[in-house]
C-alpha positions in Angstrom: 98.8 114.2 163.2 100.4 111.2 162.0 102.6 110.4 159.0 103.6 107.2 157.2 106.5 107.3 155.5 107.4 104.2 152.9 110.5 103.8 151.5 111.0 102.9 148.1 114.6 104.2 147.1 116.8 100.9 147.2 119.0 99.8 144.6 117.9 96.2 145.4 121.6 94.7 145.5 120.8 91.5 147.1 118.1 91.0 144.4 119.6 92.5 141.6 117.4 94.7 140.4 115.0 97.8 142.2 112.4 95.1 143.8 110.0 98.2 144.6 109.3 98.5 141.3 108.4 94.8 140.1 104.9 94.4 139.0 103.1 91.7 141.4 99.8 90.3 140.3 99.3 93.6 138.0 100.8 96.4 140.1 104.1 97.6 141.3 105.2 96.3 144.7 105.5 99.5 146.6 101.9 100.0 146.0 101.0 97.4 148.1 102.2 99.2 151.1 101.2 102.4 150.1 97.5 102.3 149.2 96.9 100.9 152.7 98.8 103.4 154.3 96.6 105.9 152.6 93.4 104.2 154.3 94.8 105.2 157.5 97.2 108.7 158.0 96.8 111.8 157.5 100.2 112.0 155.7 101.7 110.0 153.4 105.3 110.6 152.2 107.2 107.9 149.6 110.8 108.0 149.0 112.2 107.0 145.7 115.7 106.9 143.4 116.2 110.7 142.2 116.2 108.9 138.7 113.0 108.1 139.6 111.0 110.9 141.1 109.8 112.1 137.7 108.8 108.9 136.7 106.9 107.0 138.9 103.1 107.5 139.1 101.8 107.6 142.5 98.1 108.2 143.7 97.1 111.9 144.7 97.6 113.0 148.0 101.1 111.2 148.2 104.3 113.2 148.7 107.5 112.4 147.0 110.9 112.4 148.9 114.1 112.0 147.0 115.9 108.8 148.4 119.7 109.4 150.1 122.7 106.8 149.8 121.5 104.4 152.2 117.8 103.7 153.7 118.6 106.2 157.6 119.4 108.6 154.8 116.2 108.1 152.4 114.1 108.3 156.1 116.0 111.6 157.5 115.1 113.1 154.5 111.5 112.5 154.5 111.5 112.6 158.1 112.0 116.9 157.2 109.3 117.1 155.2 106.7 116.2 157.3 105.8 117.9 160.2 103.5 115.1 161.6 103.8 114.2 165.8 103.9 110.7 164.9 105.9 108.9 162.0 105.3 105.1 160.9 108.7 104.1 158.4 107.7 101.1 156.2 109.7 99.0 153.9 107.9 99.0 150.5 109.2 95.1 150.7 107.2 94.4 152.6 103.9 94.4 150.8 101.3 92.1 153.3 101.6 94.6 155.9 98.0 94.9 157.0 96.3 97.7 158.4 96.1 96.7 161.4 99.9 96.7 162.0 100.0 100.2 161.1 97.1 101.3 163.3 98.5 99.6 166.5 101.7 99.8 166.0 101.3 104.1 165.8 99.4 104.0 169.5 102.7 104.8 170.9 101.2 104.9 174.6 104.3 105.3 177.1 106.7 104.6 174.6 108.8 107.0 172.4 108.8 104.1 169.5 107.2 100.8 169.1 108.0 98.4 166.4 105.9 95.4 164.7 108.0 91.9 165.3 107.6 88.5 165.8 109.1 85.9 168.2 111.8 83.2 166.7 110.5 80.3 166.4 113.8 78.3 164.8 116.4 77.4 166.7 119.3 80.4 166.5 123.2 79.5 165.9 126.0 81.8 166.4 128.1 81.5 163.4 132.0 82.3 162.5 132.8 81.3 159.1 131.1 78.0 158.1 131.5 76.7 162.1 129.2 76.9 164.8 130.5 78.8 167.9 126.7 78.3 170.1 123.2 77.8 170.4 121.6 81.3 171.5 118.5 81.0 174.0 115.7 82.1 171.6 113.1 82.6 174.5 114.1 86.5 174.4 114.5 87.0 170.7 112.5 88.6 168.4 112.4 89.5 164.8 112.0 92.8 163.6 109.3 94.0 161.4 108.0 97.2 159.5 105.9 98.8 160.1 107.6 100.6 163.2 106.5 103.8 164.7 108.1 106.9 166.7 107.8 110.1 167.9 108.9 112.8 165.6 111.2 114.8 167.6 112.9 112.0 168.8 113.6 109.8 165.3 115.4 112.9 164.1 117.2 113.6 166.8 118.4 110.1 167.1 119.3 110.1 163.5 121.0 113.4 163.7 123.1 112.0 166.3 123.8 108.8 164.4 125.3 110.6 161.5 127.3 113.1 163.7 129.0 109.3 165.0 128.8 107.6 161.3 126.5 105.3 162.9 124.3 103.3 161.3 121.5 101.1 162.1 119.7 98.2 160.1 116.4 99.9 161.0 115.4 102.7 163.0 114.6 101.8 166.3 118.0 100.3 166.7 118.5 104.5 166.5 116.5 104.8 169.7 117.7 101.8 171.7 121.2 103.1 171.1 120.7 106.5 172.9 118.2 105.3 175.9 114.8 105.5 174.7 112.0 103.3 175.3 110.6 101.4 172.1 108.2 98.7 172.8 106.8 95.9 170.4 103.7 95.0 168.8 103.4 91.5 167.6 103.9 90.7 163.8 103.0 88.2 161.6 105.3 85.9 159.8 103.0 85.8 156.7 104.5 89.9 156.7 107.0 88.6 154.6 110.3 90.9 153.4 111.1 90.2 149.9 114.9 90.1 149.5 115.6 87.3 147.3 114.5 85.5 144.6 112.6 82.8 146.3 110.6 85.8 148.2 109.4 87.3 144.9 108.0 83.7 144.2 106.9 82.9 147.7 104.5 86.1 147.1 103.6 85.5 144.1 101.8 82.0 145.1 100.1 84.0 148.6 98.7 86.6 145.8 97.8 83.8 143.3 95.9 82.1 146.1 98.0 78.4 145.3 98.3 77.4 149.3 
C-alpha cells in the first residue's frame, strides 16, 4: 500500500500570506497536487492549519491531518495516521508535479528513500555576507525536489530521532542521509517549479495561462 501525503499547513512567511490557499487559474493551489495524487495511491492524507481543518473543502476520499509548528512536524503527524508501506511527502507548492514523478519516484527498488531532483545547471558561489568566498564544482550537485518517497518504518523512525536531537531538516530525506540510509534520486524537471515568492505566483500563472 502506498500513501501520499501533501502538505498544506505553512504560514507562507516568505510570501506573506498561506500560498496553499491562493486560487490559480480558478482553484486553490494545493489542489493542483492533490487531485493528481488521487489518480495514483491508494491513500491520500493533506495536512492543513488547525484554523483550517473545518474549513477547507477537499474531495472525498482525502484525509485531513492537523499541521504541527514547522513542516517535519506537519509530516510526523500524518506520517501516524497512515499505516501505508510506502509514503510519498509533497509540497502543495509545488503544483506541476506530474504523475509521473509520483509513480517513479515511489518504486523504491533497493533504496529505503528516493527523492525527485534535478542537476544545477548555473554556476554555484559560496557566499559570506555580500562577498564571494568560492566557486563550488556543480558536476555533483543537485537540486532537490518533491515529490520524495520512503519507506514507512524508516521516515518515522528517522524523524523520531530527529526530534529526540532538535534536529531539523529542510526536507525529509536529509532525515535519512543523516542516520545512514540509502535514498537514491529520480530526475526532476525544472518546469516543477516551488512557489515561494512573488515572482513564482506570476511565473505560474503565465505556464497555466498558456502565454510562453
Amino acid at each position: 500500500m502506498k500513501a501520499c501525503i501533501i502538505l498544506a499547513a505553512g504560514e507562507g512567511k516568505r510570501l506573506g500570506l498561506r500560498k496553499q490557499f491562493i486560487e490559480v487559474d480558478g482553484k486553490p493551489l494545493f489542489m493542483y497536487s492533490l487531485e493528481k495524487a488521487l489518480k495514483i495511491f491508494d491513500e491520500v492524507l493533506l495536512t492543513l492549519p488547525g484554523d483550517s481543518l473545518t474549513r477547507v473543502p477537499v474531495p472525498e476520499g482525502v484525509k485531513k491531518v492537523e499541521g504541527g509548528k514547522e513542516r517535519q512536524d506537519s509530516v510526523l503527524n500524518a506520517l501516524l495516521e497512515t499505516e501505508a508501506e510506502v509514503v510519498v511527502i509533497h509540497d502543495s507548492a509545488r503544483p506541476m508535479v506530474t504523475e509521473e514523478m509520483f509513480k517513479e519516484v515511489s518504486q523504491l527498488g533497493d533504496y529505503e528513500g528516493k527523492i525527485v531532483a534535478v542537476p544545477s545547471r548555473d554556476t554555484v558561489k559560496e557566499v559570506s555576507g555580500d562577498a564571494v568566498l568560492k566557486t563550488l564544482d556543480r558536476s555533483g550537485l543537485w537540486l532537490a525536489q518533491t515529490p520524495q518517497a520512503f519507506k514507512r518504518k524508516v521516515l518515522i523512525e528517522c524523524h523520531f530521532r530527529a526530534r529526540n536531537e532538535g534536529f531539523y531538516g529542510t526536507d525529509d530525506a536529509s532525515l535519512l542521509e543523516r542516520y545512514g540510509y540509502r535514498v537514491g534520486v529520480v530526475l526532476g524537471s525544472f518546469w516543477n517549479l516551488k512557489v515561494t515568492y512573488k515572482e513564482d505566483l506570476q511565473f505560474l500563472e503565465k505556464i497555466l495561462s498558456k502565454e510562453f
